[in-house]
C-alpha positions as a printed NumPy array, in Angstrom:
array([[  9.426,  25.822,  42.376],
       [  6.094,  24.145,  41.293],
       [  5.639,  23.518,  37.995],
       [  2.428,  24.84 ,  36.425],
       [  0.144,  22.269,  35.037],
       [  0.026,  22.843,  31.354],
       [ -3.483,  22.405,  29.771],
       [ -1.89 ,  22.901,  26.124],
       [  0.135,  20.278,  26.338],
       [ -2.043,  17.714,  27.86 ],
       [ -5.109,  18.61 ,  25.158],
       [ -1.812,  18.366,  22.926],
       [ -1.36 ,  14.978,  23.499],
       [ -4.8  ,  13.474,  23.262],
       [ -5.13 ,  15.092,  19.564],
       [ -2.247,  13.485,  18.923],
       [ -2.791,  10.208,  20.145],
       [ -5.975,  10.221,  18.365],
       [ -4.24 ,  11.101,  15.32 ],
       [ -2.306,   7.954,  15.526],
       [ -5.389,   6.024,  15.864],
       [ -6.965,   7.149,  13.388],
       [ -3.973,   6.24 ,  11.36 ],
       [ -3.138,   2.833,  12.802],
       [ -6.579,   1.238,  13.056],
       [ -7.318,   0.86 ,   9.408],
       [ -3.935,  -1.038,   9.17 ],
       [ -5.058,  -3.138,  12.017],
       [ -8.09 ,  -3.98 ,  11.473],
       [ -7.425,  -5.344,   7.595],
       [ -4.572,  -7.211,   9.074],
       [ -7.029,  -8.774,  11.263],
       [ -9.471,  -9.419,   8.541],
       [ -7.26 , -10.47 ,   6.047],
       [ -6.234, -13.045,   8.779],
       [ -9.365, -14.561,  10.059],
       [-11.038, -17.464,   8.711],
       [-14.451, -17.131,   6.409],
       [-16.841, -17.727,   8.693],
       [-15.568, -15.08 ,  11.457],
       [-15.786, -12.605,   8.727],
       [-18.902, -13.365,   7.248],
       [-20.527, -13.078,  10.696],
       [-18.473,  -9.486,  11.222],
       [-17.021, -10.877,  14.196],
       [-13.714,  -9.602,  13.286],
       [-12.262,  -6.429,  14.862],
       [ -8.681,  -5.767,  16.193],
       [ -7.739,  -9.231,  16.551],
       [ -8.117, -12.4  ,  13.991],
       [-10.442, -14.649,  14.593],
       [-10.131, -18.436,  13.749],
       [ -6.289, -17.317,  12.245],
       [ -5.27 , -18.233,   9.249],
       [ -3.322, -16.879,   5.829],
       [ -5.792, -18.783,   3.382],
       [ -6.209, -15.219,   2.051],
       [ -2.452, -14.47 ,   1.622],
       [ -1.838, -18.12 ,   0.316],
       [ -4.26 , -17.45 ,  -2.638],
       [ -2.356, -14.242,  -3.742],
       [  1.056, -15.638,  -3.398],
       [ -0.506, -18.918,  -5.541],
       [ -0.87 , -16.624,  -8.229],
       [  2.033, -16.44 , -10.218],
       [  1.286, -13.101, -11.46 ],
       [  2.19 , -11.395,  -8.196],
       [  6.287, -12.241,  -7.439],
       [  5.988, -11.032, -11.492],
       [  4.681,  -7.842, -10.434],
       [  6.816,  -7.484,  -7.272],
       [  9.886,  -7.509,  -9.543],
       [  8.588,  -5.64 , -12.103],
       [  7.544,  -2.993,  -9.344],
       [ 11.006,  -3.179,  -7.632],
       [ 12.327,  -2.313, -10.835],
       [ 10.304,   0.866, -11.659],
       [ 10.929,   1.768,  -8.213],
       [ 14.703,   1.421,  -8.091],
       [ 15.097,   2.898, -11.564],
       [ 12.793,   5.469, -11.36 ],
       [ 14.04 ,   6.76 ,  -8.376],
       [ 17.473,   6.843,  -9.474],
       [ 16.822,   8.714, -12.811],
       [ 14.304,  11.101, -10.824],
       [ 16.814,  12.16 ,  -8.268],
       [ 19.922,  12.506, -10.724],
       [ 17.517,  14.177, -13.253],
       [ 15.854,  16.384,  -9.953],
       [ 19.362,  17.14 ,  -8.628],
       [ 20.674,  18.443, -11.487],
       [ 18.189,  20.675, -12.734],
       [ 17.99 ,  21.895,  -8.969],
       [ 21.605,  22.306,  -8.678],
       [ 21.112,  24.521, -12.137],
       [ 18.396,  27.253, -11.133],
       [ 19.445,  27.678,  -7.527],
       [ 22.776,  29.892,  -9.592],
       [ 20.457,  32.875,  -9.667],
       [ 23.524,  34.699, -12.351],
       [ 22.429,  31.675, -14.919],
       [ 21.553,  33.238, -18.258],
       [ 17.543,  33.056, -18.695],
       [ 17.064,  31.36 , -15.149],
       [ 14.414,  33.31 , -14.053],
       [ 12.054,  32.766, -17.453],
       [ 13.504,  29.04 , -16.761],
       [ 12.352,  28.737, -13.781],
       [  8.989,  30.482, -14.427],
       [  8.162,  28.173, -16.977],
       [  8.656,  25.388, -15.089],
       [  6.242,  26.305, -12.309],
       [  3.846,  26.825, -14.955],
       [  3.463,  23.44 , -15.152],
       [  2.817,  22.974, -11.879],
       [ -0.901,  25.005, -12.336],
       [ -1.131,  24.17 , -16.264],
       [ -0.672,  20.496, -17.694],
       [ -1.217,  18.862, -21.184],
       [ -3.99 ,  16.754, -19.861],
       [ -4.019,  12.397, -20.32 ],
       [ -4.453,  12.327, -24.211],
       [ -1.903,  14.653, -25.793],
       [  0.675,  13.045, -22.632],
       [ -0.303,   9.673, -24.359],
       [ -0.011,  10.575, -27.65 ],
       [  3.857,  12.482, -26.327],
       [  4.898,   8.826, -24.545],
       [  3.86 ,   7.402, -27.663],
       [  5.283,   9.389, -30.601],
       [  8.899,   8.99 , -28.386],
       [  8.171,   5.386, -28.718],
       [  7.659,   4.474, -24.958],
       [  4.568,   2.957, -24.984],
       [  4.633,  -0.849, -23.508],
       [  8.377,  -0.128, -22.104],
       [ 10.115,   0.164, -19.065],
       [ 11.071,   3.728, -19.743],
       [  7.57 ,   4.651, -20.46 ],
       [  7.074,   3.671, -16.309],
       [ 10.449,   5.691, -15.303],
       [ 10.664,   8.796, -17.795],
       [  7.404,  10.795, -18.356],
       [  7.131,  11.496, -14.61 ],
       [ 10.991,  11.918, -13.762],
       [ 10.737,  15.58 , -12.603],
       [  8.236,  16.778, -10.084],
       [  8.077,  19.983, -10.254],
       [  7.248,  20.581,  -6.468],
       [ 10.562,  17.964,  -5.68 ],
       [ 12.523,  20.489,  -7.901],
       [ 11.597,  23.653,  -6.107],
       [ 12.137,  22.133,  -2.733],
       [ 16.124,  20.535,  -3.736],
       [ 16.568,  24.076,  -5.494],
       [ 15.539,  26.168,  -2.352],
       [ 17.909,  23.351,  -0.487],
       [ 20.677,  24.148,  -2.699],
       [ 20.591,  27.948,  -2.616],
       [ 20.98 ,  27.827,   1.689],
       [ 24.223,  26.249,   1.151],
       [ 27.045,  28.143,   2.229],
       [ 28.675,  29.9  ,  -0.851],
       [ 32.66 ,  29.125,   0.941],
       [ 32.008,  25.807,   0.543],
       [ 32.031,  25.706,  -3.74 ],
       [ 34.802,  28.706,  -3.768],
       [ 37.205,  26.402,  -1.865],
       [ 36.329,  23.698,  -4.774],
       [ 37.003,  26.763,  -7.081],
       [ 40.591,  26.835,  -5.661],
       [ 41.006,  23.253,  -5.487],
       [ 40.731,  23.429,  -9.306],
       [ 37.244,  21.608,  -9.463],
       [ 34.408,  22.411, -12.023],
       [ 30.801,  23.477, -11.579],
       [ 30.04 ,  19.098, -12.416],
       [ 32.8  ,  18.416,  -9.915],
       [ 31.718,  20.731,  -7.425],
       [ 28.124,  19.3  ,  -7.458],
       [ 29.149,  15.388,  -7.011],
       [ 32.19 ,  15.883,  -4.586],
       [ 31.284,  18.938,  -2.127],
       [ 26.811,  19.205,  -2.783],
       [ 26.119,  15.855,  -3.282],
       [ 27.642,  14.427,  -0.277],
       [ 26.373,  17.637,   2.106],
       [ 22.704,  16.951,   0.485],
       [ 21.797,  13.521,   2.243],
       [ 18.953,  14.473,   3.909],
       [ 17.024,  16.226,   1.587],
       [ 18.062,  13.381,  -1.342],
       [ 15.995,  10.95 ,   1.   ],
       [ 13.383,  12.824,   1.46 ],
       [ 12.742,  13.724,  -2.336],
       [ 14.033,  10.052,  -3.363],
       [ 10.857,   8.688,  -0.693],
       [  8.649,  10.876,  -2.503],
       [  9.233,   9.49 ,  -5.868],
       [  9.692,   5.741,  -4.751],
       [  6.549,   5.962,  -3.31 ],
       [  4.675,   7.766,  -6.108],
       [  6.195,   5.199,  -8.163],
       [  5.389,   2.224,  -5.896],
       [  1.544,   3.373,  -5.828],
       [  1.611,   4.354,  -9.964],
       [ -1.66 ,   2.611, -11.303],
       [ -2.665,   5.279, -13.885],
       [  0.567,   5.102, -16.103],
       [  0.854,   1.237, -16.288],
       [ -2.916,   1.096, -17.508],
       [ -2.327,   3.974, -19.876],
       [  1.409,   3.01 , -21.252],
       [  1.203,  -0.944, -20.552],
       [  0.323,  -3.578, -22.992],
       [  2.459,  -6.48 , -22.473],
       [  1.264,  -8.64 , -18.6  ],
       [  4.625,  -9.266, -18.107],
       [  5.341,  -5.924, -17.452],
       [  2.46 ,  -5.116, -15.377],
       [  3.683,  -3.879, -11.916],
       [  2.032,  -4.829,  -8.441],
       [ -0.609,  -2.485,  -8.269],
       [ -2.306,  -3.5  , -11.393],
       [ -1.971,  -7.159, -11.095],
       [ -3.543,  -7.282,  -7.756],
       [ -6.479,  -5.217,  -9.036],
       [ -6.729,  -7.549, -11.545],
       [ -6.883, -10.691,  -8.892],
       [ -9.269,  -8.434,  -6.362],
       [-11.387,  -8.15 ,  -9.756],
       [-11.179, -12.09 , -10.651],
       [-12.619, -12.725,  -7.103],
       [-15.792, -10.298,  -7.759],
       [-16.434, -12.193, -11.234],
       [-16.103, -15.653,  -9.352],
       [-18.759, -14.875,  -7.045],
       [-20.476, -12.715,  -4.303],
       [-18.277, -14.035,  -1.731],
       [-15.309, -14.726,  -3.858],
       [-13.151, -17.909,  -4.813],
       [-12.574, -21.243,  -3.537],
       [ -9.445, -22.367,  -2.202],
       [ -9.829, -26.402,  -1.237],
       [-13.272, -26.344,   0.725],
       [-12.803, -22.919,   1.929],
       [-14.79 , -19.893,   0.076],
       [-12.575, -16.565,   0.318],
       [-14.759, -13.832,   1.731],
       [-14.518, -10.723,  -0.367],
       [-13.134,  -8.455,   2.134],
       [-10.559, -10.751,   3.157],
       [ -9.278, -11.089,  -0.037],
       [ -9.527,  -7.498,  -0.754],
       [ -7.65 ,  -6.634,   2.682],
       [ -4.45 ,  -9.269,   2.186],
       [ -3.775,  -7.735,  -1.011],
       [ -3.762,  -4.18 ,   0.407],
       [ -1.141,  -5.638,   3.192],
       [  0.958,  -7.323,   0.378],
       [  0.975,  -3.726,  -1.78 ],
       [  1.675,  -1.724,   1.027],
       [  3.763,  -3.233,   3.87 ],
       [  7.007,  -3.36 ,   1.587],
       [  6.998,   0.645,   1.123],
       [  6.222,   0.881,   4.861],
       [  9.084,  -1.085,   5.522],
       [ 11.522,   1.704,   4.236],
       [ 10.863,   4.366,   6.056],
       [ 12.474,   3.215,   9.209],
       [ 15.754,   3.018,   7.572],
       [ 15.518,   6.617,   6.127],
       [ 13.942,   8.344,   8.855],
       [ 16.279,   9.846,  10.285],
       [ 17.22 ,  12.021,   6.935],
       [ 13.577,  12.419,   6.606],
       [ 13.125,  14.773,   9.63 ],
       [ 16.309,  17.003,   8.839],
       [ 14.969,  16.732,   5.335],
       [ 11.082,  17.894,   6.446],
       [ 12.366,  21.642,   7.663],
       [ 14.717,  21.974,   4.584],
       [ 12.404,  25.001,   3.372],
       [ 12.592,  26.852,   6.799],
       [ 15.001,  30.222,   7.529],
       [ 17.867,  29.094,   8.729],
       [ 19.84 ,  31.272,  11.099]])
């Protein structure tokens, strides 16, 4: 039998591959600019390809000192942030998804309150710095270690577990802390990756917290310290510094330190993506 030619799916398909596009091109073309030479980008020759190739631009941000600071002082945000999020996230999860709890329900109300209803920058500040957090690693990791949102989706994860599985840890003698790390914890991979990409990269991208919490350079993460080297080149000069008898055009400068900030997060989600997908319908009915 002939199959009948599908319209949806074709008209399908080219949304979608104009989607990806739209995505991809912007990454393209600063990889391009950020990889051309002055004078091809001062004459807007550049468009999906380099022209006159080079990594002048990349060579001036890995000169700077400041940035392999702010790598590791990013990678350690990110590593212990995450962590502490997802035990923290877990947990609390774990916690409200036992509907018989005593108070749950005003619990859990309370907590989605915040999600409509926040204290606002100052009195935050003024929290982060009465607790003594201010210009510390902790103040980067704790005051945004539960997201509300991340809690409600782990929580509705947690209740569509099957209720055999934590009797039969019941019988085998285990507690409600055992249960979680030997039976939930191990079943919970995919929606642990999911929720731990979330926070690693809200904490990769953070530039509001380390500007409000951070005194101290040498605990500036990425973000802020290539701001601060994208801002150096504006002071030098309209077209931006000088590296040997080259001048550094603007945008070039501007695009390699977007590639340097954002390629390493990009980087992960390969290796997680197949935990992200199972983890992406963890809301839906399950039958």
């Amino acid at each position: 039998m002939k199959q009948k030619f599908n319209w949806f799916d074709v008209l399908n398909a080219v949304i979608l591959c104009g989607v990806v596009v739209a995505c991809l091109y912007p990454f393209v073309y600063m990889l391009a600019v950020s990889l051309s030479d002055s004078a091809s980008i001062a004459k807007g020759q550049v468009w999906l390809w380099p022209k006159g190739f080079n990594i002048d631009m990349y060579q001036y941000v890995f000169e700077d000192g400041r940035v392999m600071k702010g790598y590791k002082n990013t990678l350690i945000y990110v590593i212990l942030g995450t962590a502490i999020s997802l035990i923290v996230t877990a947990l609390g999860a774990y916690a409200l998804s036992k509907t018989k709890m005593v108070m749950c329900k005003p619990i859990l109300l309370m907590i989605v309150f915040t999600m409509f209803f926040g204290g606002g920058m100052i009195p935050t500040f003024l929290v982060v710095k009465e607790l003594g957090l201010v210009n510390t690693v902790w103040g980067m990791v704790l005051p945004g270690a539960v997201g509300t949102w991340n809690l409600l989706i782990m929580r509705t994860f947690f209740i569509g577990m099957p209720q055999e599985l934590e009797e039969s840890g019941k019988i085998d003698g285990l507690s409600e802390i055992g249960i979680f790390f030997r039976i939930i914890l191990p079943l919970s991979k995919p929606v642990l990756a999911t929720i731990g990409l979330y926070y690693a990269v809200g904490m990769w991208n953070n530039f509001m917290g380390p500007l409000l919490y951070l005194r101290d350079a040498d605990l500036q993460p990425l973000q802020v310290i290539l701001r601060n080297i994208v801002l150096s080149g504006q002071l030098i000069g309209s077209e931006g510094p000088i590296i040997g008898d080259t001048v550094v055009v603007e945008d070039g400068l501007k695009f390699a330190t977007i590639m340097v900030s954002t390629l390493p997060i990009l980087m992960v989600y390969p290796f997680i993506q197949k935990y992200f997908v199972k983890g992406a319908l963890i809301g839906s009915v399950k039958g």
